[in-house]
Every structure is written in structure tokens, then in C-alpha cells.
C-alpha positions, 0 to 999 in steps of 0.5 A, a space after each residue: 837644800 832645795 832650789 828653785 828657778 823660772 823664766 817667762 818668755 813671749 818671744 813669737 817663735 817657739 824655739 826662741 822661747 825655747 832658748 830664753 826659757 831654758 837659757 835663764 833656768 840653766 843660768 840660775 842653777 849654774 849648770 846642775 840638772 834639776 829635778 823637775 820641770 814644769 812647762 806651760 805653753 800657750 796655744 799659740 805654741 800648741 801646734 809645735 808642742 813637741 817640738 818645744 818640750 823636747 827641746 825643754 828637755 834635752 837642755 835642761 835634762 830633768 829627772 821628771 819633765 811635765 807639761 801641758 797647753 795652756 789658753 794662757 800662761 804666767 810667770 814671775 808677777 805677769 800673766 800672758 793672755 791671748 799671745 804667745 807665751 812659754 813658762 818654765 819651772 825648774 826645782 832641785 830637792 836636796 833628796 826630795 823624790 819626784 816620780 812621774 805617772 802617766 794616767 788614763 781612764 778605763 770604763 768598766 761596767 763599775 763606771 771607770 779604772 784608772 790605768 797607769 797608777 803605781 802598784 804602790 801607792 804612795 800614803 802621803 806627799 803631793 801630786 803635782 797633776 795636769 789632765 784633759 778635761 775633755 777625757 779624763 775624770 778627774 771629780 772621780 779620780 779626786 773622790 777615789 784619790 780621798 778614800 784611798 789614799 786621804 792623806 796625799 795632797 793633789 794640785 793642778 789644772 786641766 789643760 785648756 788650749 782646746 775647746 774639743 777633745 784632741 786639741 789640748 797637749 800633756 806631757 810627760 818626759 818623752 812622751 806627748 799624749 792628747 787624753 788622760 792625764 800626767 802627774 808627778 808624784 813627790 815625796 813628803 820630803 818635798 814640802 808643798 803648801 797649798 792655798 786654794 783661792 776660790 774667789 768668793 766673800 761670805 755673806 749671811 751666817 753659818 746655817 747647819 743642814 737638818 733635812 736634806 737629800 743628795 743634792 738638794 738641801 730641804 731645810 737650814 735650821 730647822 726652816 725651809 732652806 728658801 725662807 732661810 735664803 730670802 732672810 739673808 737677801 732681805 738683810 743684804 746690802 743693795 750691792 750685795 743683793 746685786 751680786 746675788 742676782 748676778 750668780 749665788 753660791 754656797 760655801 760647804 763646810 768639808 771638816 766639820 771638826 773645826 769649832 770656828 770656820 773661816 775661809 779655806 774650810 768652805 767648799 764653793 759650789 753653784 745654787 742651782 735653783 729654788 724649788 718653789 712648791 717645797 722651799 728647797 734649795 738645790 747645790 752642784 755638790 751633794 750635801 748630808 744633814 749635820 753639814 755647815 753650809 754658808 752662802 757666798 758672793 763672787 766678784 773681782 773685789 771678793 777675789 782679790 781680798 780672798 787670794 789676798 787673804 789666804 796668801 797672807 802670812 804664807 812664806 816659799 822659795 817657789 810656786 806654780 799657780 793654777 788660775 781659771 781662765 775665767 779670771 785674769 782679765 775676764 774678772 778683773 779690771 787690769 792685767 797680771 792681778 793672780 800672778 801679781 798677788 802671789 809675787 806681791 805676797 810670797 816675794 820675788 820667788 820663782 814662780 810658773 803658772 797656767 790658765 785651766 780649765 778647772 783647778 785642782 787643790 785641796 779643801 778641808 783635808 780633802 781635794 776637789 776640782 774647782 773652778 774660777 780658783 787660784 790654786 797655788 802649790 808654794 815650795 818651801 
């Protein structure tokens, strides 16, 4: 039977949060090593990273242990921002298998390898990652990730402690490492939900691409894509039209199998900008012709009822969240909202989280990088 556990600390000192952190989770799993553990530090604790994973480790002696720096961190219904805070995720699966792999990128004169991936790999479960961004190319690593191996499910975050390279912490069981990224491989016996919140409300309708190039989308329906824009801002609400001047984006449609399209099937990227003399439109996201594309709206509202949205009905035993750190008090007017949302929605279930520097989880059957998300991996 699969079990859960997790403890937040805010103590100051590093090895007091340590003691608490591991002290809970030993105290919940009376005593039985778990499987995994997942570790959040923020950066205030960077400077003593080791010290506190290994301390992590040898108290709760995991079968895989990972970890990274944070800005921010969360735990239970709190998040903890700009002070110190540790947060902990242990997991037992009654037989479920978790492997951990350490990873780095190459260049070659083809663009980049990537080093450290299993000779085997695996066709279906979930890759629990963390990456620095600074090092690691993870939108490629994601596009090699769907043509290879389609059907496994990739979650996380990029560290974010550090604004430069050489600054954020990844771990992985003994050893700490500044580049690259670490994961943790679980098998499709370990059941993993993802909701992916991208923060955004639709507005418009649903237009289909019928002339388009890379990046730029020349025309939506059969009209120039700039004229089918200005009908959708002339029909906006003045708070709406607000938003818009604020920063526009445009939902892609990644499976366009599906009759209906609802939330979670649209891939949210920029607008980049308006070609005046041709009336196209260009996205941060390559888009092809016969593509369903929606234009979207992003504020504090929208996110709430997005997260909201996505997480209703969903039901687990544990979670770990990975929410941009431009979220959190950035975008909404109180403390705790993602953290407080999940806790709300899926119970009083253990649950760990950081703040990221871009969030992976799935979209359409397909994994991106994202950002101002809230990706949530939910453990049956």
C-alpha cells in the first residue's frame, strides 16, 4: 500500500530544520524507510545545502533522495517566502519502483547529448525532475523526451535560488552537483496525476491557423490574424481589453484529436508582436496550419479559478507542487494562495513544494516547460 508524509519547517538554522523536517516524517511512517524523498531548501539554507541533504538522508535513509534549492519553498497549505524554510516529501509504494538519474548536456556539432540517461529507457511512468536553468536545456531535452519515449509523463521545476550559473543546488542521494539536472524515474505502478495550471482565462473563441510560418501565424480563419485580434479586443470587456494591454497570450491546442477543447488542452505561450504591414501575428511557440489556437488572459482572478478549475474533482494521498516564483505574492493579493488551493481541494494530504524557475508538466499528452504555473504531480 502506498503511504505518504511531509513536514514543513521555518526554523533559522539549518540543522534545526533538519531534525524537525526528518523528525515528523519518521514519526508518520513509524519508523519504515521510504522510498523517496524529496527536499526543498530555500536560499537561505543554499550556503549549507550539503549539510543539510546529507543530514536528510542519513535520518531517513531513502531508497532514492532528491533535492534542490529554492527562492521559495511550501509545505502542507503554506508557502514560505523571502525567509528561511525546509520542505520535506517522503513516499513508500508497496512495490512501486523509483530509480534515480542524474543528467547533463553535451554539445555536439548536432546541437547537444544528453549524458547520463538509462541505456533502457523506460516507455511509460513519470519522471520526477529538477534542472538548473542556467545549464541545462530542458525545452529540448522535453521535445526529445516526446519523440522518443511519448508516453512517459515528465514533472518538475527548475532550481531558482540563484540569478547566475553556479549559484542554485541539485541533488541526488550522495551527491550535490551546480549543472545539469537530477530526476527520479518511477515506474507506471507508481500512479501520478498531473494538473498543470497555467494561470490564464480564455477569451474570444476558438480560431483555426490556415496560413502560417515557424512562429508567426499569418492568418486565423481564413482572415488576417491582426484583424481577427482587433475583432476579439473590440468585443472585450473594458477589463478585459485592460489585461490585454497588460500582456496577451494565446492558448495552442497540442491534441487536436479532441472534438471539444476545454482547459488543460491549451498550450499558453507569449504574443510576441504584431506585424503591421502583413497582419501577422507572432507567438513564442512555433505553430503549423490546421492548429486550434485561443487567445488568452492572465491575472490573479484567472489563476485562482484556472488552479481551481483543474484541481476540482481530483482526489490523492500526496503531492509535490511546482509553482513559479512569479506567483505567490507577486500575483496574488495574500500569502499561501497555490499551496492553500491544493490543500483546500485535495484534503489534508502531505504535501511539498518549491518555487521554480520554469515548471515542467504535461500538456495534450505532451511535456513543455512552462511558466507562471502551477504544475502538481498528485500521488494516488
Amino acid at each position: 500500500m502506498n503511504s505518504y508524509a511531509a513536514a514543513l519547517s521555518r526554523h533559522p538554522l539549518a540543522f534545526e530544520a533538519v531534525g524537525e523536517t526528518a523528525g515528523e516524517i519518521i514519526e508518520q511512517f513509524d519508523g519504515e524507510h521510504p522510498d523517496l524523498v524529496v527536499c526543498f531548501a530555500s536560499a537561505e539554507h543554499s550556503g549549507v545545502f550539503e549539510d543539510v541533504s546529507d543530514g536528510l538522508r542519513k535520518l531517513l535513509e531513502p531508497e532514492v533522495f532528491m533535492g534542490c534549492s529554492a527562492i521559495a519553498v511550501a509545505g502542507g497549505g503554506i508557502e514560505v517566502e523571502r525567509e528561511p524554510g525546509l520542505s520535506v516529501f517522503a513516499a513508500r509504494f508497496g512495490g512501486g519502483r523509483v530509480t534515480g538519474v542524474m543528467l547533463d548536456a553535451e554539445r555536439t556539432d548536432d546541437g547537444f547529448a544528453i549524458a547520463g540517461w538509462p541505456d533502457e529507457l523506460p516507455t511509460r511512468g513519470t519522471l520526477l525532475t529538477l534542472a538548473d536553468p542556467f545549464t541545462f536545456p530542458m525545452v529540448d531535452f522535453l521535445r526529445l523526451c516526446n519523440a522518443q519515449v511519448p508516453d512517459l509523463q515528465i514533472m518538475g521545476g527548475m532550481a531558482s535560488a540563484a540569478a547566475g550559473p553556479g549559484g542554485n543546488r541539485l541533488v541526488l542521494d550522495d551527491r550535490i552537483v551546480t549543472t545539469g539536472a537530477v530526476g527520479v524515474m518511477c515506474s507506471d505502478d507508481v500512479p501520478i496525476r498531473a494538473v498543470v495550471s497555467q494561470g490564464c482565462r480564455p477569451i474570444g473563441t476558438p480560431l483555426t491557423i490556415t496560413s502560417a510560418e515557424r512562429n508567426f501565424a499569418h492568418e486565423l480563419a481564413g482572415r488576417p490574424a491582426m484583424e481577427r485580434l482587433q475583432e476579439i479586443v473590440q468585443a472585450a470587456t473594458e477589463a478585459d481589453r485592460k489585461l490585454m494591454r497588460e500582456g496577451l497570450h494565446v492558448g495552442i491546442v497540442v491534441d487536436e484529436h479532441r472534438l471539444d477543447f476545454e482547459r488543460g488542452d491549451f498550450l499558453v505561450r507569449n504574443l510576441l508582436g504584431v506585424d503591421q504591414a502583413t497582419g501577422s501575428l507572432a507567438f513564442s511557440e512555433p505553430v503549423e496550419v490546421g492548429q486550434t489556437v485561443q487567445f488568452q488572459v492572465r491575472d490573479a482572478a484567472a489563476a485562482d479559478e484556472d488552479l481551481r478549475c483543474l484541481l476540482e474533482g481530483v482526489s490523492g494521498s500526496g503531492a509535490l507542487m511546482f509553482t513559479c516564483n512569479g506567483r505567490g505574492t507577486h500575483l496574488f493579493t495574500a500569502p499561501d494562495h497555490d499551496a492553500g488551493v491544493v490543500a483546500e481541494l485535495l484534503g489534508d494530504v502531505p504535501m511539498a513544494g518549491a518555487f521554480c524557475a520554469g515548471e515542467i508538466g504535461p500538456v495534450g499528452g505532451r511535456n513543455f516547460l512552462h511558466g507562471f504555473t502551477a504544475s502538481v504531480a498528485v500521488f494516488s
